[in-house]
C-alpha positions as CSV (number, residue, x, y, z in Angstrom):
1,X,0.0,0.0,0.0
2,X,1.2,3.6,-0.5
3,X,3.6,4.5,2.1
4,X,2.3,8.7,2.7
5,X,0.2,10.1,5.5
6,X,-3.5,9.9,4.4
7,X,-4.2,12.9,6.2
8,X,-2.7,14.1,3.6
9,X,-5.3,13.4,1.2
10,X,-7.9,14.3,3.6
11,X,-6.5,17.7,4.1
12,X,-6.4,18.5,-0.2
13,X,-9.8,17.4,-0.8
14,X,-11.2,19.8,2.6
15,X,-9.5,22.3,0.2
16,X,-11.8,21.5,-2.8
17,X,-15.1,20.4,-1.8
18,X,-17.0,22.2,1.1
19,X,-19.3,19.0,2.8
20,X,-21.5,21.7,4.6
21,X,-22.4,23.1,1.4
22,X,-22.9,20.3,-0.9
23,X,-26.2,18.8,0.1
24,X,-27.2,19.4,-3.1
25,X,-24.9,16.7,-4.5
26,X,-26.2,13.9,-2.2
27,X,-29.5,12.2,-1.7
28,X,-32.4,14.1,-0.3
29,X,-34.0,13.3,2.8
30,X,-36.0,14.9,5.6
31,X,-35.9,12.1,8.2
32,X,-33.9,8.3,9.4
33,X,-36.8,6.4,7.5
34,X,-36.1,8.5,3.9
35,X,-32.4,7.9,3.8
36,X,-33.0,4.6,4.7
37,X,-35.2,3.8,1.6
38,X,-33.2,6.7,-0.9
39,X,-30.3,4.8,-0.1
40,X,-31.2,1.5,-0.5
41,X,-32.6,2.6,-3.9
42,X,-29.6,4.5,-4.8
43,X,-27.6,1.1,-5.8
44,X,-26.9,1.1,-9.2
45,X,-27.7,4.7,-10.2
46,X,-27.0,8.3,-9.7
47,X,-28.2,10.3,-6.6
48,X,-29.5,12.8,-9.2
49,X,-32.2,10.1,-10.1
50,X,-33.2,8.8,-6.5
51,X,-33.9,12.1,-5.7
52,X,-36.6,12.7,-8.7
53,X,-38.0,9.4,-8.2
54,X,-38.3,10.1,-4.1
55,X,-40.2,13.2,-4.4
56,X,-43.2,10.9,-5.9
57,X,-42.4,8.2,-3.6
58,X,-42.4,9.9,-0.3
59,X,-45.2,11.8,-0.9
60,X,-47.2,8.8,-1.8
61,X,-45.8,6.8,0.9
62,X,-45.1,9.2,3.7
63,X,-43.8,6.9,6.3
64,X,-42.5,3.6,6.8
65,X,-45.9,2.0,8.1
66,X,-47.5,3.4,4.6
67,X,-45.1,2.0,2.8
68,X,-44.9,-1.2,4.5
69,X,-48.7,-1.7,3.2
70,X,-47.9,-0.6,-0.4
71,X,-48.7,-2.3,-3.5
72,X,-46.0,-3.5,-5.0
73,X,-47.1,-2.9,-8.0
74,X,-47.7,0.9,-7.4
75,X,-43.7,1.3,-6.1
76,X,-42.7,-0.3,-9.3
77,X,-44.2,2.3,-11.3
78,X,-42.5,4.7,-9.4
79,X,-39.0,3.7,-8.8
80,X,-39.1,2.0,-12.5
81,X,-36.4,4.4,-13.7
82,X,-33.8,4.1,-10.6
83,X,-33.1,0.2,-12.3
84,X,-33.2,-2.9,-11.1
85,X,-36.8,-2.1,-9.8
86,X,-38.5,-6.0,-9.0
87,X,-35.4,-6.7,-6.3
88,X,-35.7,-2.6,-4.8
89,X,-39.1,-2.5,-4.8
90,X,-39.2,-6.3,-2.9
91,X,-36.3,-4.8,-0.5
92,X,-37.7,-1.6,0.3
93,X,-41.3,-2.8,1.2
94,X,-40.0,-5.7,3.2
95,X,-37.3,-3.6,5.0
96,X,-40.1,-1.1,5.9
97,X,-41.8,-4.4,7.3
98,X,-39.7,-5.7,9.1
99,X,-38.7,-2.3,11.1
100,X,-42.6,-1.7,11.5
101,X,-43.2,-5.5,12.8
102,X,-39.8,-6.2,14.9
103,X,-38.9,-2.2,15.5
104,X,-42.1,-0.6,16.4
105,X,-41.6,1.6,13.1
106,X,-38.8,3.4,14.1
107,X,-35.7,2.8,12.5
108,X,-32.5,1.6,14.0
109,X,-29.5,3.3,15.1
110,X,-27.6,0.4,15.4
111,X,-25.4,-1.4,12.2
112,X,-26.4,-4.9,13.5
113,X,-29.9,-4.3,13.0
114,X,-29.5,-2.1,10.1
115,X,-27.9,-4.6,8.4
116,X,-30.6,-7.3,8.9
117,X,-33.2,-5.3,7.1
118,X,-33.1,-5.9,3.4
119,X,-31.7,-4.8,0.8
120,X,-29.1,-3.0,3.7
121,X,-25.9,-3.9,3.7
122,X,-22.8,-2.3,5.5
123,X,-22.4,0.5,2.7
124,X,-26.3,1.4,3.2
125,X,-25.9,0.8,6.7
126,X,-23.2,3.3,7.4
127,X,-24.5,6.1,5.4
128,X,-27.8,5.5,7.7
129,X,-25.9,6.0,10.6
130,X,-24.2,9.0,9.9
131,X,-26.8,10.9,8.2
132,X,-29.6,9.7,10.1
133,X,-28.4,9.5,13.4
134,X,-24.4,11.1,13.6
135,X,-23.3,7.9,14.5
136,X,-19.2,7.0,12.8
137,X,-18.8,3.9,13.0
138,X,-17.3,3.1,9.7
139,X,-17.4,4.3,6.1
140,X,-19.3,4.0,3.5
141,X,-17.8,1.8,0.4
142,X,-19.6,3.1,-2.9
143,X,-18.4,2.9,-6.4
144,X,-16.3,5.9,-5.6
145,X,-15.2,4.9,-2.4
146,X,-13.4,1.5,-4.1
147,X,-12.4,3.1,-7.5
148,X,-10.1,6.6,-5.5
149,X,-8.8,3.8,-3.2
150,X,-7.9,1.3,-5.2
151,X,-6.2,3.9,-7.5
152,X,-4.7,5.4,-5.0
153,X,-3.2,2.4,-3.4
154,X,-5.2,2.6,-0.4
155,X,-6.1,-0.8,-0.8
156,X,-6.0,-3.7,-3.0
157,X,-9.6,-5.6,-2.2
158,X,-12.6,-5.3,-4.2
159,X,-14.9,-6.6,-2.2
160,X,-16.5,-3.4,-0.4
161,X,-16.4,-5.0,3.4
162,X,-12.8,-5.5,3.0
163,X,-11.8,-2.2,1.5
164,X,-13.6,-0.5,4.1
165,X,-11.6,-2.6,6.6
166,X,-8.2,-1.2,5.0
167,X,-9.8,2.2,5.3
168,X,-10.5,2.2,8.5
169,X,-7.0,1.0,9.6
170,X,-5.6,3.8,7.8
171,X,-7.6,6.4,8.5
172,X,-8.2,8.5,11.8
173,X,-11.8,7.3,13.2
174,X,-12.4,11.4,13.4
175,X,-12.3,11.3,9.3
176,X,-14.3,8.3,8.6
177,X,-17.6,10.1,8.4
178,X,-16.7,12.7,5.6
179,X,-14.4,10.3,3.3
180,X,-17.6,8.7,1.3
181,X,-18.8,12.7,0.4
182,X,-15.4,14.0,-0.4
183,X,-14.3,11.2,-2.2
184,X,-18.2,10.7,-4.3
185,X,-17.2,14.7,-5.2
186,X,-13.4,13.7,-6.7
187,X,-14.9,10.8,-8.1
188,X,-17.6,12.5,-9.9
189,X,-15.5,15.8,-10.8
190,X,-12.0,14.5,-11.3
191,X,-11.4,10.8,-10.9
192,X,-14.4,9.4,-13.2
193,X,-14.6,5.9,-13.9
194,X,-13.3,6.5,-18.0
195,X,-11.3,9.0,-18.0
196,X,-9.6,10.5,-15.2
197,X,-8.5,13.5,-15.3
198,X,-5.5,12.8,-13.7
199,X,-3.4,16.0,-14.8
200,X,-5.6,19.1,-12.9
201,X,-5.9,16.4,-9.8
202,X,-4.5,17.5,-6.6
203,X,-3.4,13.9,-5.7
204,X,-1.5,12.8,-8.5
205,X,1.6,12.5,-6.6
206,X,0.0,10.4,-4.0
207,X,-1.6,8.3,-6.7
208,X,-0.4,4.8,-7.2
209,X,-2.6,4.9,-10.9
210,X,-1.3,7.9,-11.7
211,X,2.2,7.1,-11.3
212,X,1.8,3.8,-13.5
213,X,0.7,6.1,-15.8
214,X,3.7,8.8,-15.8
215,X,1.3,11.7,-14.9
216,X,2.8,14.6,-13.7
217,X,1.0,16.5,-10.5
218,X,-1.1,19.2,-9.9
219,X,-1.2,21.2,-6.3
């Protein structure tokens, strides 16, 4: 694994992208049980779409006991655009089940029963947890997540559990809650899945991908 201080990376990407006024970037949500269910239908898509597709969704279904009686039929309609509708409409009507029936309709705050709901895995789970509730306990592993840290040389996994594991060994607990935002905002902006744009980014010298690549840096 790269041998510099991550703090480092933490520290240039502050610089760039302001978390307290990017909100706007980010899935929309007014309350635990709307980040649970925006997340969970987030998988596979952009947050750009989730949040068109929740408006309708949230208004129809305005808590988790109304849409723990919905038709599933109805949600399909709805959510048809976010992908992979049949499995995210099955998940988010039985996770709103199960937290009405075994939780009293109140979500948890906890990642052991998060992640028993679902459609929730640790990814879901964690984003839950710090939005919802301000609970760190880990970080979130998205596509943006795995791609800056495997190109980075933060880690060499691809399965998202274990990548978070190298993170969080790396990492300082106290930055674990903003590295999923700031590194969604590189990912999206500079370090795209095609074409990086590894020539204006302000971690090319840190960067195991671009060095393999003989790009210079950019501070």
């Amino acid at each position: 694994m790269s041998d510099f201080d991550p703090e480092t990376i933490i520290s240039r990407l502050r610089n760039l992208y302001d978390l307290s006024q990017s909100s706007n970037e980010f899935l929309h949500f007014n309350n635990p049980y709307e980040i649970l269910i925006a997340t969970i239908l987030s998988a596979q898509t952009t947050d750009r779409t989730v949040n068109l597709v929740t408006q309708e969704l949230f208004k129809r279904y305005p808590d988790i006991a109304s849409l723990a009686k919905a038709d599933p039929a109805e949600v399909e309609i709805i959510i048809h655009r976010t992908g992979f509708y049949h499995a995210k409409t099955k998940n988010i009507i039985a996770a709103s089940q199960m937290v009405v029936l075994e939780y009293g309709g109140v979500v948890p705050d906890r990642m052991e029963e998060l992640t028993l709901l679902p459609g929730v895995g640790r990814k879901t789970a964690n984003i839950v947890l710090s939005h919802a509730f301000s609970k760190i306990v880990g970080i979130a592993v998205d596509t943006h997540v795995r791609r800056i840290s495997m190109r980075l040389g933060l880690t060499f996994q691809t399965d998202p559990n274990r990548i978070e594991t190298d993170l969080k060994r790396i990492f300082l607990p106290d930055t674990w809650g903003e590295i999923n935002g700031l590194f969604i905002l590189h990912g999206r902006k500079v370090c795209n899945a095609r074409k990086p744009s590894c020539t204006i980014c302000v971690l090319a010298d840190l960067c195991q991908y671009a060095k393999a690549h003989s790009v210079g840096t950019c501070e």
